[in-house]
Every structure is written in C-alpha cells, then in structure tokens.
C-alpha positions in Angstrom: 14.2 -21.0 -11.6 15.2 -17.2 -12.6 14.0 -14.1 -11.6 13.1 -10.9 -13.2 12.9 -7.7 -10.7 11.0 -5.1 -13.0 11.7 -2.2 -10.7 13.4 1.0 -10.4 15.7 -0.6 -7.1 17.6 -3.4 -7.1 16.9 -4.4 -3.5 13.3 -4.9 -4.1 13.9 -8.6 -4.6 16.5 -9.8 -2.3 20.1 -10.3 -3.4 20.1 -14.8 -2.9 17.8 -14.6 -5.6 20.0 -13.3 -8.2 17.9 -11.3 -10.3 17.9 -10.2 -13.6 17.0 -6.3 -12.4 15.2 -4.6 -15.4 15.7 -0.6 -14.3 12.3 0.5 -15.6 11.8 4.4 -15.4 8.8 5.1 -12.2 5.1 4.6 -13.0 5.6 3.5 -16.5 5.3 -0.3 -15.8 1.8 -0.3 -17.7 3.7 0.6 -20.6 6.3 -2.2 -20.1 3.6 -4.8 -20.1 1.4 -3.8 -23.4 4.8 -3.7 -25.0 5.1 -7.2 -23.9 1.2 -7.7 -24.8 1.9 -6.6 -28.2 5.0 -8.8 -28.6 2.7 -11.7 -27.6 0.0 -10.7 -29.8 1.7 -10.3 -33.1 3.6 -13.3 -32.6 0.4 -15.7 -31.8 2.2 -16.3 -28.3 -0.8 -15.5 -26.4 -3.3 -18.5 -25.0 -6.4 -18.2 -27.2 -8.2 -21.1 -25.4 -7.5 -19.4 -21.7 -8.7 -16.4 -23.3 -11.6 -17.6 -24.9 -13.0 -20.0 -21.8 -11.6 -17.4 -18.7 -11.8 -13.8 -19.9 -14.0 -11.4 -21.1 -13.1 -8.3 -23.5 -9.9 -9.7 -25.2 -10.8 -8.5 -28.9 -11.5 -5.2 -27.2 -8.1 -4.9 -25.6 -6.3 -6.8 -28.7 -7.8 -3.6 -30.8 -5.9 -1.0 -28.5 -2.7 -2.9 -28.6 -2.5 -2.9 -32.2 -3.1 1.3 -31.9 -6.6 0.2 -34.6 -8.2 3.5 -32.8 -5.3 6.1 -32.2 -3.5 5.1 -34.4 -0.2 4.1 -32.0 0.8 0.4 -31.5 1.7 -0.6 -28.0 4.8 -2.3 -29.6 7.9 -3.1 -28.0 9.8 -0.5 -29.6 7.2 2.5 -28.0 7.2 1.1 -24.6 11.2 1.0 -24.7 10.9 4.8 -25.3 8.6 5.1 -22.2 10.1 2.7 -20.2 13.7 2.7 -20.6 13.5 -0.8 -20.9 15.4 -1.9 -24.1 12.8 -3.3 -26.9 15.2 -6.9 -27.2 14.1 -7.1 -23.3 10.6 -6.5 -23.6 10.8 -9.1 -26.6 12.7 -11.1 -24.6 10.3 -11.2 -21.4 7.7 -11.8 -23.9 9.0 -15.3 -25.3 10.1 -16.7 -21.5 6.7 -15.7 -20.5 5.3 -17.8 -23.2 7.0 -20.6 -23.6 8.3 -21.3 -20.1 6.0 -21.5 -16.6 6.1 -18.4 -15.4 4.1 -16.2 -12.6 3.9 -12.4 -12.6 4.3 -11.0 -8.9 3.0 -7.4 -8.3 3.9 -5.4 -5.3 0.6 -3.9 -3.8 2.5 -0.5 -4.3 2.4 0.3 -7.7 -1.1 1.2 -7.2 -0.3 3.6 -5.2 0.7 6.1 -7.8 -1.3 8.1 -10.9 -3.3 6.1 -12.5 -2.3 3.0 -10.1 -5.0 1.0 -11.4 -3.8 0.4 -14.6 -0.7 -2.2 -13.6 -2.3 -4.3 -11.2 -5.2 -4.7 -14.2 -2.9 -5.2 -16.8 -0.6 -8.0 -14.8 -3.7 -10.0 -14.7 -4.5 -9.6 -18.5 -0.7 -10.5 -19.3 -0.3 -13.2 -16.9 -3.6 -14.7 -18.8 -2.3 -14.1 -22.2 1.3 -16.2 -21.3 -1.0 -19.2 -20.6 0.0 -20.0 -17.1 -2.7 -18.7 -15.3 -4.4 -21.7 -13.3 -1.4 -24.3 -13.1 0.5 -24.9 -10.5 3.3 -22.4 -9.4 2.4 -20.0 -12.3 0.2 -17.3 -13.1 -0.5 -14.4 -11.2 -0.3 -13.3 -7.5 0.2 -9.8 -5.4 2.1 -8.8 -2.4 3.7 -12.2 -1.6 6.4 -10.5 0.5 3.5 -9.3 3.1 -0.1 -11.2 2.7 1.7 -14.6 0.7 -1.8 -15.5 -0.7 -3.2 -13.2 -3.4 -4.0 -15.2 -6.2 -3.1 -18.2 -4.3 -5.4 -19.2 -1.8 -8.7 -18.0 -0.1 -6.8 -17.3 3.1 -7.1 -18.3 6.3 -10.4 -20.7 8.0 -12.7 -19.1 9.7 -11.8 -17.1 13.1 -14.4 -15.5 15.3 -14.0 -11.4 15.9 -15.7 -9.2 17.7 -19.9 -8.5 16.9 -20.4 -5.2 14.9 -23.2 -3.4 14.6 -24.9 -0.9 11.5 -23.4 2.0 11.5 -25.9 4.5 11.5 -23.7 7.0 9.5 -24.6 6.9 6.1 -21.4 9.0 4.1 -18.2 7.6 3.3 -15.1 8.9 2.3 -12.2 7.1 0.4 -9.3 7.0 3.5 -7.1 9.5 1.2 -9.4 12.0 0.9 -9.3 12.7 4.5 -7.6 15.9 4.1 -10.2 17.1 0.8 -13.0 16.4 3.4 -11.7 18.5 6.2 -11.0 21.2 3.4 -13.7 20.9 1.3 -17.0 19.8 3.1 -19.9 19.9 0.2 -17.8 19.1 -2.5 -18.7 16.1 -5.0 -16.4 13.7 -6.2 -16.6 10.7 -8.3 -15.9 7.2 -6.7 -16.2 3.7 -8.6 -19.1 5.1 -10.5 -20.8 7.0 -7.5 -21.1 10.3 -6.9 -20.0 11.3 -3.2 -20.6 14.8 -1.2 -18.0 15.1 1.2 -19.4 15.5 4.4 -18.9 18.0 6.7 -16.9 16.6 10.2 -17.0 18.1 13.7 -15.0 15.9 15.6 -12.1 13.4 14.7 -11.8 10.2 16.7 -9.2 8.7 15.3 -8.2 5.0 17.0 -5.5 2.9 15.3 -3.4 3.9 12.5 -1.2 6.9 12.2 -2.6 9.6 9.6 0.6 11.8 9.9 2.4 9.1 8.4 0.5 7.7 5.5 -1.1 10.5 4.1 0.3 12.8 1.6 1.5 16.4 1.3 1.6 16.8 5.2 1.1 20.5 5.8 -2.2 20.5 4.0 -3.3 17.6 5.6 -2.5 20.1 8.5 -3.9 23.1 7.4 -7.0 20.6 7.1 -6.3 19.2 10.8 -7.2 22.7 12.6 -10.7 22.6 11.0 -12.4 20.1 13.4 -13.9 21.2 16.6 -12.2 18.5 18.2 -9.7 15.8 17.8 -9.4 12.9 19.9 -6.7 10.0 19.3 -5.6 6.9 21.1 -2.1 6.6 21.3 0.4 5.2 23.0 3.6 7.0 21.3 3.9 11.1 21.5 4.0 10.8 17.6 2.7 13.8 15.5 -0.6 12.6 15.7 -0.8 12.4 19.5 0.8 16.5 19.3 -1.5 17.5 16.5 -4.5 16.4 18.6 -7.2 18.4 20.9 -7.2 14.9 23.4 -5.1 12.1 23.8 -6.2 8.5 25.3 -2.7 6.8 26.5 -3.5 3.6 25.3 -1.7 0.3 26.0 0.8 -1.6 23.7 0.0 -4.7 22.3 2.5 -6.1 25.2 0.1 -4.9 27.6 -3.3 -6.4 26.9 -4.6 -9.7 26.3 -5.6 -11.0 22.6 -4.8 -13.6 20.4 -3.9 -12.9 16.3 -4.8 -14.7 13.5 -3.7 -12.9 9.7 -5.1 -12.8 6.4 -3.6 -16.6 5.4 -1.7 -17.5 8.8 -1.9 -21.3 9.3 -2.1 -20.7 13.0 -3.9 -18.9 15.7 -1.1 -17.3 18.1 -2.1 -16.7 21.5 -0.8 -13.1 23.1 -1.0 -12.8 26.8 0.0 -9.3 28.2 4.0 -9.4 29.8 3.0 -6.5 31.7 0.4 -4.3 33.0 -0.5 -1.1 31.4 1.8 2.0 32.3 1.3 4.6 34.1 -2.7 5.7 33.8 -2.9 4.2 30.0 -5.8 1.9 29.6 -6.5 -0.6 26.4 -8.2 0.1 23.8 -11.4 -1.7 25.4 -11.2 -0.2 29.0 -11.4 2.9 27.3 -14.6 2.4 25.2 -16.3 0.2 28.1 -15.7 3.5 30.4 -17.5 5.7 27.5 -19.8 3.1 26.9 -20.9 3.4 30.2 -21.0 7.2 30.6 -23.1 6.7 27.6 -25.5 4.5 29.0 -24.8 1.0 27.4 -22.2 -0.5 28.9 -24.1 -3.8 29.1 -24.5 -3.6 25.4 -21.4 -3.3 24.8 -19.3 -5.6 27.1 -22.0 -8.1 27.2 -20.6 -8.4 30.8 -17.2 -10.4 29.6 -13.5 -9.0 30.1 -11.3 -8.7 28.3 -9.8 -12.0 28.8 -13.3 -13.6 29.2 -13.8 -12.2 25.6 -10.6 -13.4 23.9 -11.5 -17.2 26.1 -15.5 -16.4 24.0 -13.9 -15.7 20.5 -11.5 -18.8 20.4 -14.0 -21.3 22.0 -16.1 -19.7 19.0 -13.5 -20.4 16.5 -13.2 -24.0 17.8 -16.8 -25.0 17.6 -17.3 -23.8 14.2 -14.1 -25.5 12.9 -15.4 -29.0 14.6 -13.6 -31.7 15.7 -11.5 -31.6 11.9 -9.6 -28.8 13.4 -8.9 -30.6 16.7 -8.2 -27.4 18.4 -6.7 -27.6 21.6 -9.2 -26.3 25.0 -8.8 -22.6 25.7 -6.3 -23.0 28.2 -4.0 -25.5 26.4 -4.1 -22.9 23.8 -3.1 -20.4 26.1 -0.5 -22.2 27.6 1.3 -23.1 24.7 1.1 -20.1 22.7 0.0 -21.4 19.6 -2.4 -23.7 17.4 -2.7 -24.8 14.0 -5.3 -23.9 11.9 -6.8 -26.5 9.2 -5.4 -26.6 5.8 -7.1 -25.4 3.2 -6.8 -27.1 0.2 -7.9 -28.1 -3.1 -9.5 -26.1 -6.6 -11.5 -23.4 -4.7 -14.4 -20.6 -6.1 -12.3 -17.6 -7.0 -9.5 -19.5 -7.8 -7.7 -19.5 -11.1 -7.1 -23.1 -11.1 -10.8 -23.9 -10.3 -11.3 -21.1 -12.8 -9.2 -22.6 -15.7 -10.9 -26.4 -15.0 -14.7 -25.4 -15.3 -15.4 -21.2 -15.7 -19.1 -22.3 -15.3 -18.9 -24.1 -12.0 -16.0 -22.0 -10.4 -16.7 -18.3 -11.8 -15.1 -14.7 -10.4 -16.2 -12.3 -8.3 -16.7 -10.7 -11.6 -20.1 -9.2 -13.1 -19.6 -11.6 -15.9 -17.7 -14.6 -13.7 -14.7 -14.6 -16.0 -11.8 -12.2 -16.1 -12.7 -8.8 -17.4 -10.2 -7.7 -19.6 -12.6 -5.6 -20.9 -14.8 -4.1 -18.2 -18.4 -2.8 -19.2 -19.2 -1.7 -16.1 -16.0 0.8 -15.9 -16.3 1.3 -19.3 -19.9 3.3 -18.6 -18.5 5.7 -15.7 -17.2 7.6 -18.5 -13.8 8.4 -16.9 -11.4 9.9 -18.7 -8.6 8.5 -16.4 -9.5 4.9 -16.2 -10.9 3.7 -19.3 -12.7 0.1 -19.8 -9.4 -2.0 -20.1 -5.9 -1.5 -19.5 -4.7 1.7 -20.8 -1.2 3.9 -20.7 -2.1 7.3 -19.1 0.9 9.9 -18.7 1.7 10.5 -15.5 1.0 14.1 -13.8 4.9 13.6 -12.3 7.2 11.5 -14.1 10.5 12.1 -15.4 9.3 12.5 -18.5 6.6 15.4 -17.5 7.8 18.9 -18.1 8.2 19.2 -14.4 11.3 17.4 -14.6 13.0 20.1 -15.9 12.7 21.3 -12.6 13.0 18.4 -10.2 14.4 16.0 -12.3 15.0 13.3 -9.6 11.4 10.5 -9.0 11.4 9.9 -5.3 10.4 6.4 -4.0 9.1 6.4 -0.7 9.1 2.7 -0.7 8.7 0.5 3.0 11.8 0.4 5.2 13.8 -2.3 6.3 13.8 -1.2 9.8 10.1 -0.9 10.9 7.1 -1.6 9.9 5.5 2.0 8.1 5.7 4.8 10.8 5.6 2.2 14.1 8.4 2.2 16.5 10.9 4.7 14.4 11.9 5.4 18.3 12.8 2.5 18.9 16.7 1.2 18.4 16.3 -0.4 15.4 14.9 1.5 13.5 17.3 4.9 15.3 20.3 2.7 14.3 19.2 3.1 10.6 19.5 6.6 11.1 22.2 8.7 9.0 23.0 11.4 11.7 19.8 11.1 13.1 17.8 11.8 9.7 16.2 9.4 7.7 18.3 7.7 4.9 17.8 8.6 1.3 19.7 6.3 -1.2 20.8 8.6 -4.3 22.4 6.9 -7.3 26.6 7.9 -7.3 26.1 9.1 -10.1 23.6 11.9 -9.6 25.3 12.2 -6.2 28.4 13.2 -7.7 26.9 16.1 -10.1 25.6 16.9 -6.5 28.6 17.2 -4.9 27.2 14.6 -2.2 29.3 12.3 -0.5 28.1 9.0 1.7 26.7 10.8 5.0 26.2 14.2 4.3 22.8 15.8 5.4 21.2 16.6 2.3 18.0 18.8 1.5 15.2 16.7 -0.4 13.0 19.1 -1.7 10.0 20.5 -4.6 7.5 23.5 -4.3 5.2 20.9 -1.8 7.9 20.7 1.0 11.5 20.1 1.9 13.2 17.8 4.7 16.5 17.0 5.8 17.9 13.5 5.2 21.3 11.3 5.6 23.0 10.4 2.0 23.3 6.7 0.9 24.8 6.2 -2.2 24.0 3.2 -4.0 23.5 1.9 -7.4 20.6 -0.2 -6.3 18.3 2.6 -7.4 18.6 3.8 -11.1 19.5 7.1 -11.8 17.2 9.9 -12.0 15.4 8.1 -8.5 16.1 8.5 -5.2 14.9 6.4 -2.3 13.1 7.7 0.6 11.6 4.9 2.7 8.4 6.5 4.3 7.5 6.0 8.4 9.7 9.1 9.5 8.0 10.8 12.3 7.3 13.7 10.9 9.0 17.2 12.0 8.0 20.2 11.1 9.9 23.5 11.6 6.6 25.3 10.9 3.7 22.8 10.4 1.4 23.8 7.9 3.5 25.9 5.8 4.2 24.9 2.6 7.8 24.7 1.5 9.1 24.7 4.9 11.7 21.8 6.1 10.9 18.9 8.1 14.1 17.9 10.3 13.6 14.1 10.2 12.9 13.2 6.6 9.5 12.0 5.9 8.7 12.0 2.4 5.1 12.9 2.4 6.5 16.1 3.2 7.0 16.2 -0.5 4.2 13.9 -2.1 0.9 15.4 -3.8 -2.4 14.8 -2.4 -3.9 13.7 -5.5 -6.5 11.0 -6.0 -4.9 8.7 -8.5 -7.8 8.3 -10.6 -12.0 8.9 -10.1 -12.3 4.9 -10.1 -10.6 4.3 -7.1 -9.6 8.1 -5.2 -6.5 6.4 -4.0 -3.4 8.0 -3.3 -0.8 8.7 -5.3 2.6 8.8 -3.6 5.0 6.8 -5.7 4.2 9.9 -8.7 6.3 12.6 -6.7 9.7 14.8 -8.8 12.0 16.1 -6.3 15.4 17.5 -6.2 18.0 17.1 -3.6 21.2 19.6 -2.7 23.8 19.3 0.0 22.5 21.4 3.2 25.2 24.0 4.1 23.0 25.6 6.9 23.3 25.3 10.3 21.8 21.4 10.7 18.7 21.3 13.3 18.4 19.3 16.2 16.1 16.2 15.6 12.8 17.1 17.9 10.2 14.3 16.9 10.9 11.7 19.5 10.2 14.6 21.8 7.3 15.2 24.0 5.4 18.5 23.9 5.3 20.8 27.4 1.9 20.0 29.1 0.3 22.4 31.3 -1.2 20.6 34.3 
C-alpha cells in the first residue's frame, strides 16, 4: 500500500507511513484535483458506468473542465501553476488513481478556509470518476484520524440521550457569525439559499465550548463581546472566556460527575463514574440548571425527579431495551462495574452507503435531492452565488500566496490542531506546557525562510499582519513548505490590550491573526486556514506569560 500526503506539512500523515508528501501551495487543493479531473477526462480514465448509474451532473462538470465556457482548461499544466504541484505529478496521481484501488481521505479542515466547500465536493466527484467508489477499502472518506467513519459506515447503534424540547426561539445564526451578530443586529445575510436577519442578543449564556479559542480575528470578536447586557459562562478553567464574562458558573470536570460516553462510530459504551467530588463550590452542569430550573418554577419538568446517577442508570437501561437481547448488554450495574460494554456491530450494504449505492442506486439512494451523487447541484445552482457555483469550481482565494497581499505578508499560516491537546482544552496542563517554546506557543517556520529571518531554533518570534500580532517560540523544520508557517491553534489567548487591533497577544494564538470572514454564502463558515502573515525576531523586552492567571476578584 502507498501513500500520498497532498498537504502543505509533512507531519500531517505520520512518518511509519512513509509518504510520498506532495507540497501543495494553501487552499489551492481544488485546483490540484480538476487538474487531476482533466487528466482523467481526456484520457477516458474516468468510470462512465459509476457515473452514469451513481451521479448526477457529470456532462455539466465535464464541460467546465475542458474550459468549453471560459475558455481555460482545468489541465494539468494550469493547476501546476496554481498549485505548485509539478504537471508529471498531477498526471501521475491521475493514472494510480485509475488503474489501481485507491481511496481519497480529506481532513475535515480544508473546509475551513475561503471557499472551503469546493475540496470536500470535488474529492467526492474525483474519487467517483477513478472508479473505486463503493468497493471495498476504496473510495472516498473524511476525517479518519478523528470520527474513523465518514464514508464508511453509519456510525454507531442507537444510544439513548437526554429528552429535548422545541425551542421556542425561532432565529438562527451560523456558529461563526457569532461576532457579525453581536456587531451587526438587523443585518441580512445569505445562508444555504435563505435569507437570515441577524438577530439582536441581550444576554449570552454560553455552556460548553470555548468561543475565545475557535473563533477568528479575536479582538473583534471582543469588541463584539462588550455589546451584551450580560454574559454568563460555565466553566471550570479561568480561560479568557471565563475573564471576558459578566458571570461565571464553576462547573465540575468531567472527573467529577457521573456519565457514561458513547461517540459518533465507538463500538462500545464506556461507563464514567466521578473519582472525585466537585471542588470547592463548583456544581455540574446539571445541579446548576436543576437549581435554575427550580427558581424558575419547573424543576419537576425538568429532572423528572431522577439524579444525576438515576438518569445515567435511565438512559443506559434505555439503550439496552431498544438494542434487545441481540446486543446482550450487561445490567446497569455490571456495566458500571466493569467500565465498559460493547455495542453491536453494524454491518452489511447500508442506505447512504456507497457500496449499497454502487449495487442498486434505486433501492439504496443518497441523502441527495436526486438520490445519486450531485456533481452537478441544481439546487445550489439556483441560489445564484457568485462564490459557490452549481459544481465544483476554482475560486481565488481572498489570502493566498498568490493574492497581492503577499507582497506584504508573504508567509500562509496554518493554524492546524496540536499534538499536545485537544483545540484550546487543558493548554495548562503539563503536557501541553511542556510543548511550550519559552512559554509561548510553537510556530514551525521552514529553515529556509527562517534564515532570511535571521531566526534561529528557540528564539521568541513576532507572528504578525494588520489583524493582530502574538509572540511565539521558533521551530524550524522542513516539514512545512516554504512560504507556510505552522501555528497549531488552542493557545489561551493573551492580550496586552484586548480589543485593539494590531496589538500582541503574549501566548501565541493564531486567531489573533485570522479574518472573520464567512467562507462562502452557501455555508457562512469560517475561514481560518486563508490567513498571510509575516514573522520577525522580537528584540523587545519579552512579556511575562499571564493567561494561566486568574483575574483579582472583589469579594
């Protein structure tokens, strides 16, 4: 088996594998694959009979590749010159894909970028051109380094959660237009073919999740913060959250409660009794809403008069009765006790599948409008976008290192996921403090655009652009191509002056420096991984760290 790692870093795929590593120039991987569409095409590599059966809009799509209405093939030779991916490669990755089994693997992250819908929808139109799509061990999947189904399976059986109710709230907003809400209430904005009106909001209650970490361009997303009557946040970590908020819950850890877990395609159901009881006058998550339920009036509605344990005991008994005596779960307390039970297997050609797709589109169709795969959506087609058109398309970035910009900031910043935690959670713990480069963040810079630097392994550097600047250690490597550098996002951010544009975060949290910009009208998502920077040794006076540091509290 051999693998390909299409990717501006080297350490995306792990070093056992020993990787071919394709250096392909940030947020032009739609490019790479219509060059390798086109190779396919003109070549009669592609599968006409998958095509034909299994997807919609082909003849559409074919018709842009060959440039019939602008007039510029997707060939092999113009994606080189986007990509910086030779055109012999692209040819290359064309014929293995083709004539060998072969499966294209996306990383949930490249949609996270302008126009980040395009390369997730055009790896599924190439991986059903090769012809592999459907068979075993080939084809096309997402994410299989976190959720190790997409594409795969359906996930896991069924587990019992806890009831919900309507929400009575009408409005919603796409999660990175937090900050445009805040800012803007009133305003309009396209979404998936809707219009939305961004609503006005009074009061934040923000429980789980940490919006100081994930969303972009920090100090407007501050600015936007002190707009809100009131914010209120459960946490149980003095985190920038916790200090940017009106009211602060202490809530317990997942150490100190009692649960059990069950993921997206987990074969087992793990039991998680509490090691401890809560600290100090933190409460969970659920003695804090019973206690509001009941100043509210309907605490009877709401706990249905279990506990917390009697509620975890109610969901898995749940679980076990609608999974039958196939599942042979173990009682309650067995389950308890032993920490863990197995789940049934799933298995066999399901609906949604590709396999059961590729045997019989009429008995197993898609979650599509049409039941097939759309490489040619009408429905998209008729929102009239004019950045997401009805197939796969290359659309210029806004930041790129081949945007004007880059005349400026000529390095692309990554802020990819770190090795050492999981996004922003426990970066105080030891860990995640021993990855630390002098206490800041590490930034992996390519030797040689360290060297016309004058950096040097270690040295505090300044990564910066006209959005913001923060301080980070120096890691040179050439597992990141040059004209990237890699800053792995979950820093707790530290601000000198929050709010201020331009001014230096201590720590080194890239969305200090990323653009809060939907990255198209289809989906409003972020758009992160689309970021110029530049980076310079920092010859000041070098701050003290402060973001593991608890504010002074007036009693």
């Amino acid at each position: 088996m051999r693998f390909v790692n299409v990717s501006p870093i080297r350490s995306d795929v792990a070093g056992f594998l020993d990787a071919e590593w394709l250096p392909v120039i940030p947020n032009t991987d739609t490019a790479a694959m219509l060059g390798i569409a086109h190779t396919m095409l003109v070549n009669s590599w592609h599968d006409e009979d998958f095509l034909r059966r299994c997807c919609i809009g082909f003849d559409r799509f074919a018709s842009y590749l060959v440039g019939e209405h602008d007039g510029v093939p997707k060939d092999a030779a113009w994606a080189a010159e986007i990509t910086g991916i030779s055109r012999e490669a692209i040819t290359d990755l064309a014929r293995r894909l083709t004539t060998q089994r072969s499966l294209i693997m996306v990383n949930y992250a490249v949609q996270r970028a302008d126009h980040g819908e395009q390369p997730i929808w055009m790896s599924v139109v190439l991986a059903a051109m090769a012809g592999s799509m459907g068979r075993p061990g080939c084809g096309w999947g997402a994410g299989y380094a976190t959720m190790g189904a997409t594409g795969v399976a359906r996930g896991r059986p069924f587990v019992a959660t806890v009831p919900e109710v309507a929400n009575p709230v009408p409005e919603f907003i796409p999660v990175a237009r937090i900050a445009d809400t805040l800012l803007h209430p009133g305003k309009t904005i396209d979404y998936d073919g809707r219009r939305l009106t961004l609503p006005e909001l009074r009061l934040i209650y923000w429980c789980g999740g940490n919006p100081f970490h994930h969303h972009q361009d920090l100090h407007r997303l501050t600015r936007a913060w002190q707009t809100p009557d009131t914010v209120v946040v459960h946490e149980a970590w003095w985190n920038t959250t916790a200090k940017f908020a009106d009211i602060v819950l202490p809530v317990a850890t997942s150490l100190e409660r009692d649960d059990f877990a069950a993921g997206f395609s987990d074969p087992h159901i793990v039991a998680m009794p509490k090691v401890r009881e809560s600290a100090g006058e933190s409460r969970t998550d659920h003695q804090i809403f019973t206690a509001l339920a009941s100043r509210l009036g309907y605490e009877q509605e709401f706990t249905e008069s279990r506990s917390e344990i009697e509620w975890v005991r109610h969901l898995y008994e749940q679980t076990r009765a609608k999974l039958g005596d196939d599942a042979a779960l173990p009682s309650f307390d067995d389950f308890w006790r032993s920490s863990a039970a197995e789940l049934p297997a799933l298995t066999g050609p399901f609906p949604g599948s590709f396999e059961a797709l590729r045997s019989d589109p009429q008995r197993f169709p898609l979650p599509t409008p049409s039941g097939r795969i759309e490489i040619f959506s009408q429905e998209i087609d008729s929102f009239g976008y004019d950045d997401c058109a009805g197939h796969p398309t290359w659309f210029e970035p806004v930041e790129w290192l081949g945007a004007d910009l880059s005349d400026r900031f000529p390095l692309h910043l990554i802020s990819n996921q770190p090795a050492s935690r999981l996004h922003s959670q426990y970066d105080n713990g030891g860990h995640s403090l021993n990855s630390k480069v002098r206490g800041r963040e590490p930034v992996t810079i390519n030797p040689l655009d360290a060297a016309s630097r004058g950096i040097e392994n270690g040295m505090i550097v300044r990564v910066y652009n006209d959005r913001g600047s923060c301080l980070a250690g120096a890691v040179l490597s050439d597992d990141v191509m040059s004209g990237v550098v890699q800053l792995s996002t979950g820093a707790w951010w530290d601000p000198v002056q929050p709010g201020l544009s331009g001014t230096l975060d201590r720590h080194g949290n890239p969305n200090a420096l990323t653009a809060d910009r939907p990255c198209s009208c289809l989906s409003q998502g972020p758009s992160a991984l689309s970021s110029l920077v530049d980076v310079e040794v920092y010859r000041d006076s070098v701050p003290d760290v402060l973001a593991f540091t608890a504010p002074n509290l007036e009693h």
